[in-house]
Backbone as numpy.savetxt, mean C-alpha at the origin, in Angstrom:
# Nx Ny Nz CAx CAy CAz Cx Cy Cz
-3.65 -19.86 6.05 -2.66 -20.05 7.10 -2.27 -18.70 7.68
-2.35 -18.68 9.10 -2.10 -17.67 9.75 -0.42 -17.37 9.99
-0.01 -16.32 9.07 1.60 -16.66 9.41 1.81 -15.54 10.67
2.91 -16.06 11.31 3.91 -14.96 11.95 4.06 -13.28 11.82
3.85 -12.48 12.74 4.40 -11.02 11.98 5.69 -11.32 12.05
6.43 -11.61 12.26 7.99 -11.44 11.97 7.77 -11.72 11.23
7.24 -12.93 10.39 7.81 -13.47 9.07 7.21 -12.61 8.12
5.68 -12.25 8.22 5.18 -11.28 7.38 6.30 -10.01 7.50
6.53 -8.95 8.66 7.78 -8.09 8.05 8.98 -8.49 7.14
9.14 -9.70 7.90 10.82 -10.11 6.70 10.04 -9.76 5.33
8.81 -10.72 5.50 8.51 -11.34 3.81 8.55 -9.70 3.10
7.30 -8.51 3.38 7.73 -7.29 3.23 8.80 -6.32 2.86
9.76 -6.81 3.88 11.13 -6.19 3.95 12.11 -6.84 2.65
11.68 -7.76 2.12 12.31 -8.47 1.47 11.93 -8.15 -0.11
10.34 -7.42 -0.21 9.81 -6.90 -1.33 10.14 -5.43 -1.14
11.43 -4.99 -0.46 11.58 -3.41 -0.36 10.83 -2.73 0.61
9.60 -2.96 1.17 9.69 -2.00 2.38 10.05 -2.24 3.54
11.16 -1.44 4.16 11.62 -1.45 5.26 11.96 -1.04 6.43
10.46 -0.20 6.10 10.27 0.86 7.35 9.16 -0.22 8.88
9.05 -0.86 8.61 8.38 -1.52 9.76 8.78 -2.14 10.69
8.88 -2.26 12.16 9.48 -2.79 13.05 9.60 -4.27 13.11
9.99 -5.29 14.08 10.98 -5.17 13.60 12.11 -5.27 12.71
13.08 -4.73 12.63 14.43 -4.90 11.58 14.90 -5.44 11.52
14.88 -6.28 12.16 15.69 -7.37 12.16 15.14 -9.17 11.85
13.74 -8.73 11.91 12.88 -9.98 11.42 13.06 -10.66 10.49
13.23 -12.49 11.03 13.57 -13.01 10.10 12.44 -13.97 10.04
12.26 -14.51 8.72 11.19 -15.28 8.23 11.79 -16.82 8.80
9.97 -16.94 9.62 10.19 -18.70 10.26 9.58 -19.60 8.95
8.56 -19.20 7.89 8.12 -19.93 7.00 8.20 -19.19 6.26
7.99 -20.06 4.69 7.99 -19.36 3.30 6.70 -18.68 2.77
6.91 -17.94 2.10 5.74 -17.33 1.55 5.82 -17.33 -0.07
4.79 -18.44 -0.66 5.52 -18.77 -1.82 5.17 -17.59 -3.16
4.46 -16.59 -2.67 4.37 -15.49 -4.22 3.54 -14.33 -3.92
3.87 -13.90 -4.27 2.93 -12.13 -4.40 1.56 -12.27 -3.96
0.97 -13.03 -4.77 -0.57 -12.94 -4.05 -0.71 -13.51 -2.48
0.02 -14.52 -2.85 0.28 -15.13 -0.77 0.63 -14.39 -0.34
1.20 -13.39 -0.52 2.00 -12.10 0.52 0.67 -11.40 0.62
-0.03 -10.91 0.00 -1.16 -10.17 0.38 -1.79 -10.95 0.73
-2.48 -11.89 0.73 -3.69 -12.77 1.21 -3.00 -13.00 2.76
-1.70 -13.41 2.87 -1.10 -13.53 3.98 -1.40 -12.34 5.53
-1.29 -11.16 4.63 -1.03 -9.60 5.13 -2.41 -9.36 5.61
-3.18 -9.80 4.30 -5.14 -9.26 4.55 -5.21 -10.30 6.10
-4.70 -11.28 6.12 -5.21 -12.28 6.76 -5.05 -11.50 8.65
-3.86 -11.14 8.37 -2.89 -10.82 9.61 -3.83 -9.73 10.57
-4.19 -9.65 11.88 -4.72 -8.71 12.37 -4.19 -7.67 12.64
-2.87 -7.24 12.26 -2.20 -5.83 12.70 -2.35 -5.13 11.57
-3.05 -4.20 12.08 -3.47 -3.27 11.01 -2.04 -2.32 10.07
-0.53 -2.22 10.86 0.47 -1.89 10.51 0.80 -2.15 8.94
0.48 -4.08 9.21 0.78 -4.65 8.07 0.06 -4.21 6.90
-1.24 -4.17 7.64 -2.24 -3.85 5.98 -1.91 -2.74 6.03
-1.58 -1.40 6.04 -1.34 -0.24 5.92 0.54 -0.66 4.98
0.57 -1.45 5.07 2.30 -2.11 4.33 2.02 -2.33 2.54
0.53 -2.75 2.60 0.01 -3.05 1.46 0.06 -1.91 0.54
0.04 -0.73 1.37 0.09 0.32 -0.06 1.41 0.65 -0.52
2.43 0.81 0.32 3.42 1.03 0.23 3.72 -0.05 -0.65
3.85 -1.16 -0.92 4.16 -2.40 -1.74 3.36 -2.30 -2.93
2.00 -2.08 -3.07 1.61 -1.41 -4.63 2.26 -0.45 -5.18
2.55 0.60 -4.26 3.22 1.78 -4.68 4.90 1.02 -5.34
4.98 0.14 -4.38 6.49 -0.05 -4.82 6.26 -1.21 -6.39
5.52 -2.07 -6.21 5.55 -2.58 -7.04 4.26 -3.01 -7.98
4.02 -1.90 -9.14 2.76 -1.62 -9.54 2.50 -2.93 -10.40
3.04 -3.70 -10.74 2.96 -5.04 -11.35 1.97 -5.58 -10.44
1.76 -5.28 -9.13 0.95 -6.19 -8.14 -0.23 -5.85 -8.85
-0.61 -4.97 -9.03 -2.33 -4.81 -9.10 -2.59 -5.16 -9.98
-1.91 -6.39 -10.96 -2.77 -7.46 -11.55 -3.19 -8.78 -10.81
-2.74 -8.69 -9.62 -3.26 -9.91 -8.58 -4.68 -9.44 -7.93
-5.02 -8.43 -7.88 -6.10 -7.90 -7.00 -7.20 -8.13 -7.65
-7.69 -7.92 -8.87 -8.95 -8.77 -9.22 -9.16 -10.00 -8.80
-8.11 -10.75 -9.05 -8.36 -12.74 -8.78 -8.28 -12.74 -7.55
-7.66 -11.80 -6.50 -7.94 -12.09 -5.28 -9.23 -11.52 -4.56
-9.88 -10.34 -4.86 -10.53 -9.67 -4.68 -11.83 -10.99 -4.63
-11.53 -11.69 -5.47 -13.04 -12.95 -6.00 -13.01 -14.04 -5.18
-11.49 -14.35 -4.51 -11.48 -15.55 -3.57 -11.38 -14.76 -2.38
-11.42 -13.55 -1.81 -11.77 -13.46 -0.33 -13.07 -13.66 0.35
-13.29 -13.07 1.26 -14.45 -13.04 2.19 -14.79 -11.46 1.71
-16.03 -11.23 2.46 -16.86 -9.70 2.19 -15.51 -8.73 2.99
-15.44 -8.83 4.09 -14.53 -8.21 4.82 -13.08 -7.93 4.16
-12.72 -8.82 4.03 -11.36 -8.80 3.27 -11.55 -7.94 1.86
-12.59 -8.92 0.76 -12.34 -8.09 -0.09 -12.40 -6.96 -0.43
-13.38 -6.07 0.75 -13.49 -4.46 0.91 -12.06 -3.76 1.53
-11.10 -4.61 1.96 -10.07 -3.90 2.96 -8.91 -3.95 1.73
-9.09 -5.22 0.56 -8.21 -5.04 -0.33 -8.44 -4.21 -1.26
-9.83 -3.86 -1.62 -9.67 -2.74 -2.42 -10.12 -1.31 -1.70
-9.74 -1.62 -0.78 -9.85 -0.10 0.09 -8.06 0.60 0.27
-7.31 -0.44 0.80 -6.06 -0.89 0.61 -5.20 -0.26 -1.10
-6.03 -1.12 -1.49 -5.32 -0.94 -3.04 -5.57 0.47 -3.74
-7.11 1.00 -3.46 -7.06 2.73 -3.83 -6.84 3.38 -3.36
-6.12 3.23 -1.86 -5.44 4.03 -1.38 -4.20 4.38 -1.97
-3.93 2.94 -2.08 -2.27 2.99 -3.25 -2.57 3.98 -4.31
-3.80 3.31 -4.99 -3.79 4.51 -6.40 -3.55 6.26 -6.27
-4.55 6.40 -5.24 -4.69 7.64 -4.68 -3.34 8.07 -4.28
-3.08 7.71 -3.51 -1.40 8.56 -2.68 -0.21 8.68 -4.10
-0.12 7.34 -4.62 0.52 7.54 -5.73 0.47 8.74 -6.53
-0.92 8.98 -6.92 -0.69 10.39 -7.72 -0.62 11.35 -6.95
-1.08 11.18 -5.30 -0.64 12.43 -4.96 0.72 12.85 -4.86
1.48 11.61 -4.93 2.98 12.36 -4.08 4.07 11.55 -5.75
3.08 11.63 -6.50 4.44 10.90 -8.04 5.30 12.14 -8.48
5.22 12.95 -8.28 6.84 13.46 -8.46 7.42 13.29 -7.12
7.25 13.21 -5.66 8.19 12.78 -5.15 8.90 11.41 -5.50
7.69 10.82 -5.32 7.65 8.91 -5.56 9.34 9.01 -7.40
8.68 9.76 -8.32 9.45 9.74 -9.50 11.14 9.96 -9.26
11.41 10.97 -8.31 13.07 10.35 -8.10 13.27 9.84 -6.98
12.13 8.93 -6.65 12.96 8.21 -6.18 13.37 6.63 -6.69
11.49 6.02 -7.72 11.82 5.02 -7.96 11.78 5.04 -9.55
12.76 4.39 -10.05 12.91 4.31 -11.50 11.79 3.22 -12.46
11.25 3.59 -13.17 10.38 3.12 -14.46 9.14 3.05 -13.27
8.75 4.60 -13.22 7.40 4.22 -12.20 5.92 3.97 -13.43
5.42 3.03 -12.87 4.00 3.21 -13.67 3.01 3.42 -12.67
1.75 4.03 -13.38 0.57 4.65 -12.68 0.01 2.73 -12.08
-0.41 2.85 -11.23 -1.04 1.88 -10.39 -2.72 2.17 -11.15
-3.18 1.68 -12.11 -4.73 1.63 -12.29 -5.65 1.54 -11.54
-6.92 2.26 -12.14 -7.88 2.98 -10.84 -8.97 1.30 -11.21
-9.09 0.67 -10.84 -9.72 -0.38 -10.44 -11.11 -0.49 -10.00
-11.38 0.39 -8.71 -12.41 -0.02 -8.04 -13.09 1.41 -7.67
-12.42 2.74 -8.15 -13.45 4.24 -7.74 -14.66 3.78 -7.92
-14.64 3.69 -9.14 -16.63 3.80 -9.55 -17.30 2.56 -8.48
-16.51 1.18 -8.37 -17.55 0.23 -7.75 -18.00 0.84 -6.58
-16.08 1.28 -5.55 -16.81 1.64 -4.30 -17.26 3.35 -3.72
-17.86 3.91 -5.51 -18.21 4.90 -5.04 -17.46 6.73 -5.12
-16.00 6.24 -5.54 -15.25 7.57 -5.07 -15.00 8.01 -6.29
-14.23 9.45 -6.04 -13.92 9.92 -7.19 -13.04 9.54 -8.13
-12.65 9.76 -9.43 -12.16 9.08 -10.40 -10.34 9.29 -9.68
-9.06 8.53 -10.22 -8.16 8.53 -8.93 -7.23 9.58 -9.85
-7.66 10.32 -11.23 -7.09 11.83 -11.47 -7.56 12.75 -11.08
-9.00 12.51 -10.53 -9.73 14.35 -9.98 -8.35 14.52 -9.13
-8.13 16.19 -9.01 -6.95 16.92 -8.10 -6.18 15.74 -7.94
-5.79 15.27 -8.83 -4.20 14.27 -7.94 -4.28 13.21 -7.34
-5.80 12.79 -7.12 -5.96 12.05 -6.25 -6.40 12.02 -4.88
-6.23 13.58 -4.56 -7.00 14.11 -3.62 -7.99 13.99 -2.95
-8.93 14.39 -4.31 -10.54 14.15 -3.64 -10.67 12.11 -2.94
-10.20 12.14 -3.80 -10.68 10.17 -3.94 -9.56 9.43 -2.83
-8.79 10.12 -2.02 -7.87 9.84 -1.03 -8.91 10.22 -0.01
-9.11 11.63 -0.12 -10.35 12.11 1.09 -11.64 11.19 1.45
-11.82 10.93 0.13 -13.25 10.58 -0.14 -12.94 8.81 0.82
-12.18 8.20 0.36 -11.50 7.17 0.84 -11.97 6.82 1.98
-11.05 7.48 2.31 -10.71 7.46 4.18 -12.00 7.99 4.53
-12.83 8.77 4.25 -14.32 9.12 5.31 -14.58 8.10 5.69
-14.78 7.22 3.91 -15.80 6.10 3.79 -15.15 4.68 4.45
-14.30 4.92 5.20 -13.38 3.95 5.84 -13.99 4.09 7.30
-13.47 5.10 7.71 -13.68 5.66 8.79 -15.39 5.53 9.42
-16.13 5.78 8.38 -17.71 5.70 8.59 -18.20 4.17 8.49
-17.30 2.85 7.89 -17.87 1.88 8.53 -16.65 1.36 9.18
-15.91 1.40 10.32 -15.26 1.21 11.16 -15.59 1.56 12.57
-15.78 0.67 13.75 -16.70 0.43 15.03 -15.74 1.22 15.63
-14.74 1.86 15.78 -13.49 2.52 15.85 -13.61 3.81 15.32
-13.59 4.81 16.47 -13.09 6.32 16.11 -11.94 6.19 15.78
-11.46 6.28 14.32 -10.07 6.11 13.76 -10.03 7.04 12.59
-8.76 7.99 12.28 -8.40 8.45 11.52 -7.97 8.23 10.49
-8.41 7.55 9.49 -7.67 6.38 8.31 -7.12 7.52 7.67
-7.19 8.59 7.44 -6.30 9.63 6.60 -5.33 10.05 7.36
-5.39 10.39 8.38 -4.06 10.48 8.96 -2.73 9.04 9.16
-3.65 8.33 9.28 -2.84 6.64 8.80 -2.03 6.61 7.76
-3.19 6.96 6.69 -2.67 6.88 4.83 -1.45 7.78 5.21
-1.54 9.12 5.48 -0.45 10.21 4.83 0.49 9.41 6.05
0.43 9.29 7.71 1.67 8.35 8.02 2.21 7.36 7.02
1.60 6.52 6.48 2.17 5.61 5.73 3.05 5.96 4.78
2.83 6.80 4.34 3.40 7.48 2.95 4.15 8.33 3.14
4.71 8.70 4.60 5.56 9.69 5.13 6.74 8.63 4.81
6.42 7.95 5.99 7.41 6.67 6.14 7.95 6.16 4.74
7.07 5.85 4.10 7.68 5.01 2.64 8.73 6.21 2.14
8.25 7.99 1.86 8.37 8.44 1.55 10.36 8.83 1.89
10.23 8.92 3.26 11.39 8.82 4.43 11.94 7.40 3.84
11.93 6.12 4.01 12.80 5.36 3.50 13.36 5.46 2.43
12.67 5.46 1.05 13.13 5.97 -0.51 14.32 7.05 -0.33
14.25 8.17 0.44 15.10 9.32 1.02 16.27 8.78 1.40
16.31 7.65 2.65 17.18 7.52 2.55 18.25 6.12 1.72
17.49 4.91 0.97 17.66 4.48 0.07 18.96 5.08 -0.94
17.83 6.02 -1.11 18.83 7.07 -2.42 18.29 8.14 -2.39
19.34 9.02 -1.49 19.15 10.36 -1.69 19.21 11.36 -2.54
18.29 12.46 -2.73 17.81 13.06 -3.75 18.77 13.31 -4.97
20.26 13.70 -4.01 21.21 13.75 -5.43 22.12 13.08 -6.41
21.44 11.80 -5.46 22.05 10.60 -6.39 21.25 10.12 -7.56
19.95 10.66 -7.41 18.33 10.37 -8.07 18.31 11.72 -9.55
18.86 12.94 -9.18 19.09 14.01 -9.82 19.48 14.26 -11.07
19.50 14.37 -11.87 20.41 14.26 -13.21 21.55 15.38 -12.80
22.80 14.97 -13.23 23.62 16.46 -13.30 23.78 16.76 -14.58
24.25 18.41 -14.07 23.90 18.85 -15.23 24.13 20.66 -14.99
C-alpha cells in the first residue's frame, strides 16, 4: 500500500525524527509497526524519506533486527536500497558516536550486516569512513542520476545531528561536575 507523505512524515516524526517537512503533518492512515514503517518508506518515491531511514536506525538500533526478514520479502531494487540505507546507518553511526553519545542515552552499535555481501569495507575500518565512502561511490555508480549520495548521507546526519542539539542541548546531556 502506497501511503501518503504526510502520513509517512507524521509516522517518522512520531518515531523521533523531526527534522522533515512538513511539521505539522498529520497521519491520514495507520501504520501498524516498525517493519511497515520501512517497507512503507522503501515503498515511497521521495527519496527525502528514504534518506529518513538512517536517521531512524541511528535512532532506534533495535530496528536492524527487522532488516534481514525484510531484506527476503522485497523486490531486487528495494532490497539493495534497504541495505544500502541500513549501512549507511552503520557507517555514519560510528562516524559521528561520540557526537550521537550525548546526545542519545543507552546507544548501541547498529551491526554491520551486509559490508562483506555488498562488497565494502568492514563498518570499523577508520570509523566507518572508508565503508561510508566506499558506500556512496557504489551508490552513485549504479544510479541513472549524476547524484551525490555522500553529500546526501553527511546532509542527513547534519540535520539529525542539528535536531538531537536542539532536543537536548549539550549541557543538559553533560555530566556536572
Amino acid at each position: 500500500m502506497l501511503y501518503s507523505r504526510e502520513t509517512l512524515v507524521a509516522a517518522i516524526r512520531e518515531q523521533g525524527i523531526t527534522y522533515l517537512a512538513p511539521s505539522d503533518a498529520q497521519p491520514t492512515e495507520a501504520i501498524s509497526s516498525e517493519a511497515d514503517l520501512i517497507l512503507a518508506i522503501l515503498e515511497h518515491p521521495d527519496p527525502r524519506l528514504h534518506l529518513a531511514l538512517v536517521s531512524l536506525f541511528i535512532r532506534h538500533p533495535d530496528w536492524a533486527g527487522h532488516v534481514p526478514a525484510l531484506v527476503k520479502r522485497l523486490s531486487s531494487s528495494h532490497f539493495l536500497n534497504l541495505q544500502t540505507l541500513y549501512m549507511a546507518a552503520v557507517y555514519l553511526q560510528r562516524l559521528w558516536l561520540i557526537h550521537l553519545s550525548l546526545y542519545l542515552d543507552n546507544l548501541s552499535l547498529l551491526p554491520d550486516l551486509y559490508s562483506h555481501q555488498l562488497g565494502l569495507p568492514p563498518a570499523d575500518e577508520r570509523f566507518g569512513k572508508a565503508g561510508l565512502y566506499a558506500l556512496a561511490e557504489a551508490w552513485s555508480a549504479r544510479s541513472p542520476y549524476p547524484f551525490n549520495w555522500l553529500a546526501s548521507l553527511n546532509k542527513t546526519m547534519e540535520l539529525f545531528l542539528t535536531q538531537l542539539s536542539m532536543e537536548r542541548p549539550l549541557h543538559e546531556s553533560t555530566p556536572a561536575g
